[in-house]
N, C-alpha and C positions, 0 to 999 in steps of 0.2 A: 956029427950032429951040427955042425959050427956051418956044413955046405948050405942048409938049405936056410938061414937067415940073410947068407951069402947070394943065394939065388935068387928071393924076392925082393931083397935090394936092386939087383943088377933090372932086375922086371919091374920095379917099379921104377927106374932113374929110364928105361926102356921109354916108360907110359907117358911118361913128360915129356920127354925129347919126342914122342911123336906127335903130341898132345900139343906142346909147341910150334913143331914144324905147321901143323894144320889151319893152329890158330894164323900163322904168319901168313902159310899160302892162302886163307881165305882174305886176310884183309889184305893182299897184294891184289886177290881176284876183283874185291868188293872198291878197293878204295883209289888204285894206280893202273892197273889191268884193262886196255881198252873192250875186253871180255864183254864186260858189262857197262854197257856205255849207251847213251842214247843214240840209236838212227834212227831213228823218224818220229816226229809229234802228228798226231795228228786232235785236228779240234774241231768237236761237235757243239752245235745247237746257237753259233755266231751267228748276225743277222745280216753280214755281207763280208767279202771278201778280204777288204783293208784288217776288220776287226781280227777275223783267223788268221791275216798275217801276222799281226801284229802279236796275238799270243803267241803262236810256233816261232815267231823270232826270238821272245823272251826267254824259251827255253835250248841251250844252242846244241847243235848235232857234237856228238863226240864226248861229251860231258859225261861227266862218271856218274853212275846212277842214286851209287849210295850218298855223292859229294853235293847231290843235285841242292840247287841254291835255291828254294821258292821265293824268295825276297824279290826277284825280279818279277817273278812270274806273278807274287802277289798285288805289285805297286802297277803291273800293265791292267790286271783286273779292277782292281778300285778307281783305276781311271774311267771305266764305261759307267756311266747312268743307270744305265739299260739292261745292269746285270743284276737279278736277284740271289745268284747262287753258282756255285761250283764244284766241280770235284776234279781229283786228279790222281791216275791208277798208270802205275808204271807197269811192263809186261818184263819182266827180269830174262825171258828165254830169249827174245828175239829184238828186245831192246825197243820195243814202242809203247811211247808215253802219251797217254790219251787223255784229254782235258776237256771234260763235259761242263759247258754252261747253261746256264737258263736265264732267257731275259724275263722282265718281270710284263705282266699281265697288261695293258693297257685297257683302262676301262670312259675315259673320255679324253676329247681336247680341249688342253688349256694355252689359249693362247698358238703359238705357233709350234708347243710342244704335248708329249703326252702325260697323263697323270693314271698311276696304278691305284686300289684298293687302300693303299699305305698312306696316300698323301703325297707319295714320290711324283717329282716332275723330272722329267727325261726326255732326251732323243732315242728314234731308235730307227737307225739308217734302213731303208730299204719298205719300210710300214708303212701302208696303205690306211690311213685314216679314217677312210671312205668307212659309214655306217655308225661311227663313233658321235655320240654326244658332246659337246661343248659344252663349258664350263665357265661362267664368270664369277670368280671369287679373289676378292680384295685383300684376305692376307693366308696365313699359313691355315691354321685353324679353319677358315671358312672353306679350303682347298680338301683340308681333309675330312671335315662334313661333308663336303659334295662329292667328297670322293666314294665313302663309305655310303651315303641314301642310294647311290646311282645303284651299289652293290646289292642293294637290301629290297631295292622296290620288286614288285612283284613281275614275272618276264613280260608279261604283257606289256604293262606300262614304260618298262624299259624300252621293250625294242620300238615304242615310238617317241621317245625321249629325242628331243633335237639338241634344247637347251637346259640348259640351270642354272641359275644364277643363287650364291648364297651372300648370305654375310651372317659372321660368325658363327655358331653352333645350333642356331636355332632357326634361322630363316633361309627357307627356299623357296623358288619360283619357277616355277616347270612349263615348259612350252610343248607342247605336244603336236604330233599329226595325226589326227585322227579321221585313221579309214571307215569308221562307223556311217561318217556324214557323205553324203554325195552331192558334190564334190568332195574328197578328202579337204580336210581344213586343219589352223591351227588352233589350239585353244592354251590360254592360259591357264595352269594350276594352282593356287596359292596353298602351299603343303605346308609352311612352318618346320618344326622341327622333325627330329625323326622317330617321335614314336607311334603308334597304331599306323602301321605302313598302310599291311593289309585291309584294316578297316575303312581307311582312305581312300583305297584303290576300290572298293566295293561300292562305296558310297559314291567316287567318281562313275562310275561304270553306269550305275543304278539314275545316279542324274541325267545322263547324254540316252541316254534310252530311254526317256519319259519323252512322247512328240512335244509338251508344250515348250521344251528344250532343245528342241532344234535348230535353235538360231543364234545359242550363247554361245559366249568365247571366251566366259570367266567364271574358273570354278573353286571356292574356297571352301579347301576343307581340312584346314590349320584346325579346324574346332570341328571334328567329321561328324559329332550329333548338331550341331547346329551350324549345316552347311547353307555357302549362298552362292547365288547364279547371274548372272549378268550378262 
């Protein structure tokens, strides 16, 4: 009787010792083992060359995957402007580590650089400006008023948007090209803040479409039931 207490000892002192050996060989595989190591980074969605070198530097060939340090990799990212977002997915069978970014939206120019939806001012090497709206505003706040109407006006209006000019949260001033006229021309908008977009943009539309309006280049419709013309 006394053999088989004897026996499920010996099986269970078995179950360790293997249970051990496994835990140790994985974290020799996972932690010192060039098994699992990085060869190759690669990086999508950079906006030129230097920028993808500069992250696949951060992350360095041979680096053990489990030991992998983001710290570097974090401090190269917060250095760009230009970056809204990231991700980072390691491939454990063949050792490639892929770092998807995304720069953020550029929706005009300010100054000699771009301005996103957010209020963000950034470069973003290689960006072709051409088509973008211009923006003059004098502090943060008025930056991100202009940033966010530019977003909200109706597309039309948008895509003949050249200028904007705000100050603070409430005042804007829109320059337009409008192909309605022949010759296309510009015309000033006096918009104010940013509520009744849409009714704005109706009320604009509705003025430059009446003939005895064919000749104005000032349209105020900060107050859009009692709009004026000049």
């Amino acid at each position: 009787m006394s053999e088989v207490p004897l026996k499920n000892s010996r099986r269970r002192r078995w179950v360790i010792l293997i249970s051990i050996t496994l835990l140790v060989g994985a974290a020799y595989l996972l932690g010192w083992s060039n098994f699992f190591s990085v060869k190759n980074v690669v990086v999508l969605g950079a906006p030129s060359a230097s920028e993808t070198l500069l992250i696949k530097n951060s992350i360095p060939i041979g680096e053990k995957l489990a030991r992998m340090d983001s710290k570097q990799l974090n401090s190269t990212l917060e250095s760009f402007p230009w970056l809204a977002r990231s991700g980072v997915s390691a491939n454990w069978l063949n050792g490639v580590v892929t770092v998807h970014v995304w720069i953020r939206d550029p929706v005009a120019v300010i100054g000699s650089k771009l301005i996103d939806d957010t209020g963000k001012i950034f470069d973003l090497p290689g960006y072709s400006s051409q088509g973008l709206p211009s923006v003059i505003a004098p502090s943060s706040v008025a930056q991100l008023f202009a940033a966010k109407l530019i977003v909200g006006l109706p597309q039309k209006l948008r895509a003949s948007l050249v200028t904007m000019t705000t100050v603070g949260n409430h005042s804007a001033r829109l320059v337009v090209t409008e192909n309605t006229f022949t010759p296309p021309r510009s015309i000033t908008i006096i918009w104010g803040d940013s509520s009744d977009s849409d009714l704005k943009s109706r009320v604009y539309y509705s003025l430059i479409a009446l003939a005895e309006n064919k000749k104005i280049s000032r349209v105020d419709v900060s107050a859009p039931h009692a709009p004026i013309v000049k």
